[in-house]
N, C-alpha and C positions, 0 to 999 in steps of 0.2 A: 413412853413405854406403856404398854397395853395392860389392864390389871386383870389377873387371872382369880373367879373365885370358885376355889373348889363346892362341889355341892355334891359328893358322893358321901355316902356314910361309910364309916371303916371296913375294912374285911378285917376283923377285930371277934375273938373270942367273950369281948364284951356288947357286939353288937346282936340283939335279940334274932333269931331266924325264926322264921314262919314257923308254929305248931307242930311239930309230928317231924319237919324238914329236919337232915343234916346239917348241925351246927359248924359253925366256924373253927378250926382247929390250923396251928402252924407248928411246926418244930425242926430242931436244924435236923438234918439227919447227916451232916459233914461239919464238924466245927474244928476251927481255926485254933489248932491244940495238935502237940506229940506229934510236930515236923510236917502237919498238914499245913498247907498256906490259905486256904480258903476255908466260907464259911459257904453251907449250900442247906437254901431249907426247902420244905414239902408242904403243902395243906390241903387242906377237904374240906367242901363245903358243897350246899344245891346249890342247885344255877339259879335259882333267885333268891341268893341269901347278898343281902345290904341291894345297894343301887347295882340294878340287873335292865335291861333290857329282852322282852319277852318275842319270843318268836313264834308266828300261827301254828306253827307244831305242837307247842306248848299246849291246844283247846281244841285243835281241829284233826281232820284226818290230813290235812294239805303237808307238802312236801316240804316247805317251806322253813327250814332250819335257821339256825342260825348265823350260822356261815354262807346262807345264800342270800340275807337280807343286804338291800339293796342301802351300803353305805352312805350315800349323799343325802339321805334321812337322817342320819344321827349328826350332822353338821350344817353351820345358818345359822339364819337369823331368828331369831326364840324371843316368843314373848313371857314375859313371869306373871298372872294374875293373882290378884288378893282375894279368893273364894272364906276366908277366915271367917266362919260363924254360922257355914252354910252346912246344911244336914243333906239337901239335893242338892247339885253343883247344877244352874241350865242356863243363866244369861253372863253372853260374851261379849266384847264389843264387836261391832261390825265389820272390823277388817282388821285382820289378824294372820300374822306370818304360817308358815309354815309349819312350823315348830310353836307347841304350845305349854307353859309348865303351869300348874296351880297350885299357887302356896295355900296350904288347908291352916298345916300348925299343927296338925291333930296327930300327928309323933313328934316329939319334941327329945325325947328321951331315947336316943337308940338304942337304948340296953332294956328296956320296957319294952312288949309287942304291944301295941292297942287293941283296944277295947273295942273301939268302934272309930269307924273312917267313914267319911261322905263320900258320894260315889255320885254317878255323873246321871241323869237321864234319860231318856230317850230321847226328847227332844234336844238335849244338851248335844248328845253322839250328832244329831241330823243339823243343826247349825254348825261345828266344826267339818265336818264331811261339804256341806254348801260354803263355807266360807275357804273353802280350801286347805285346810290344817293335813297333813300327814303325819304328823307324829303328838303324843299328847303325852305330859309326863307329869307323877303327880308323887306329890311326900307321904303316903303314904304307901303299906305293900303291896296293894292292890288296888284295879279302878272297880271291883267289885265288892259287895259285901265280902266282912270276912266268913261268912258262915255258908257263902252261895256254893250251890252244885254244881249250875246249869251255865254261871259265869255270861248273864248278858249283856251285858257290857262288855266285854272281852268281843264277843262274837260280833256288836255289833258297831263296835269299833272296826275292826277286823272285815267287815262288811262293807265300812264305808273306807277302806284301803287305810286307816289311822295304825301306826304302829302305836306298841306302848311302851315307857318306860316307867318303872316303877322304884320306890325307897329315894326320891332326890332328897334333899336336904336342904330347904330354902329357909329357914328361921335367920331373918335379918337381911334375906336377899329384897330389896327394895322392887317391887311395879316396875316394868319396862320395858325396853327392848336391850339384849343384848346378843353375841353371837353366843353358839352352842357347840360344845366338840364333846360329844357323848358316844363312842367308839367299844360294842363287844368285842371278847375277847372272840377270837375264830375259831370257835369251837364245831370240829365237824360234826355233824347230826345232834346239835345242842340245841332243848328246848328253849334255853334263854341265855346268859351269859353275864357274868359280871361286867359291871361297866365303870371307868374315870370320866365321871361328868364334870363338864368346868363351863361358868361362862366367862367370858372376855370381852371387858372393856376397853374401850379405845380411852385413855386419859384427855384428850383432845376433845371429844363426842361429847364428854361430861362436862364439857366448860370450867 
């Protein structure tokens, strides 16, 4: 049996949302009471509140929503890197899937926003883009400063065709390879979307 590890952070009113963003909020607005049979709730929240996947809409003028992102990105085979202690993120190893996540550590606490997060590069962005990576995903909210305007790294991800996912949850996910099913929600003309990240082990592969 294959072992599934979740690595999304909650859509949880205890889960911290980006600054200024609409926070996480659920309530039933049908509850299973006085002859009703069911229960049915409601929530609100930004598109990139907890583990989101960000769409070029999000930074650019491009048309490119999130309902038009090209699925077979968010699934494969994923590698998980130990970047822990690094302030720049730039060396990778040489030959590297598709799919790339980097455990930092630097949220550890999702009810906490951080302080400060390491971010990737330029020359970090130009060896994933060379080494073939399309998609890059990192623990914390963003692959940019929290404080940037101009989001270069966003852009130049974005440039080098790299999608981004943002908010994973890797505390305890072990170096590796494993597969990836990281699926937005289809939101029409959505700058990002919440996402269920999991990766999957084969129990066999593990020895």
């Amino acid at each position: 049996m294959p072992v599934v590890i979740d690595i999304s952070r909650p859509l949880s009113p205890s889960t911290a949302p980006w600054p200024g963003d609409t926070p996480f909020s659920f309530h039933l607005s049908v509850r299973r009471e006085h002859g009703v049979g069911i229960n049915v709730g409601a929530f609100s929240c930004s598109t990139h509140f907890a583990t989101h996947l960000d769409a070029p809409f999000h930074f650019t003028d491009s048309g490119e929503t999130i309902d038009r992102l090209d699925l077979t990105i968010c699934y494969g085979e994923a590698m998980v890197i130990d970047v822990r202690g690094q302030a720049t993120i730039e060396d990778f190893p040489e030959t590297l899937p598709a799919r790339v996540l980097l455990r930092t550590d630097a949220w550890l606490s999702s009810s906490q926003f951080p302080d400060f997060i390491p971010t990737l590069s330029a020359a970090a962005v130009q060896k994933l883009a060379t080494r073939g990576v399309t998609l890059i995903g990192v623990d914390v909210p963003s692959v940019d400063q929290l404080d940037s305007k101009d989001l270069p790294v966003h852009h130049a991800l974005y440039q080098s065709g790299i999608t981004i996912l943002e908010s994973l949850y890797l505390h305890d996910v072990a170096p590796g390879h494993y597969l990836l099913a990281a699926f937005p929600l289809r939101l029409d003309g959505g700058d990002a979307a919440p996402v269920r990240a999991v990766l999957i082990v084969d129990e066999l592969d593990r020895g």
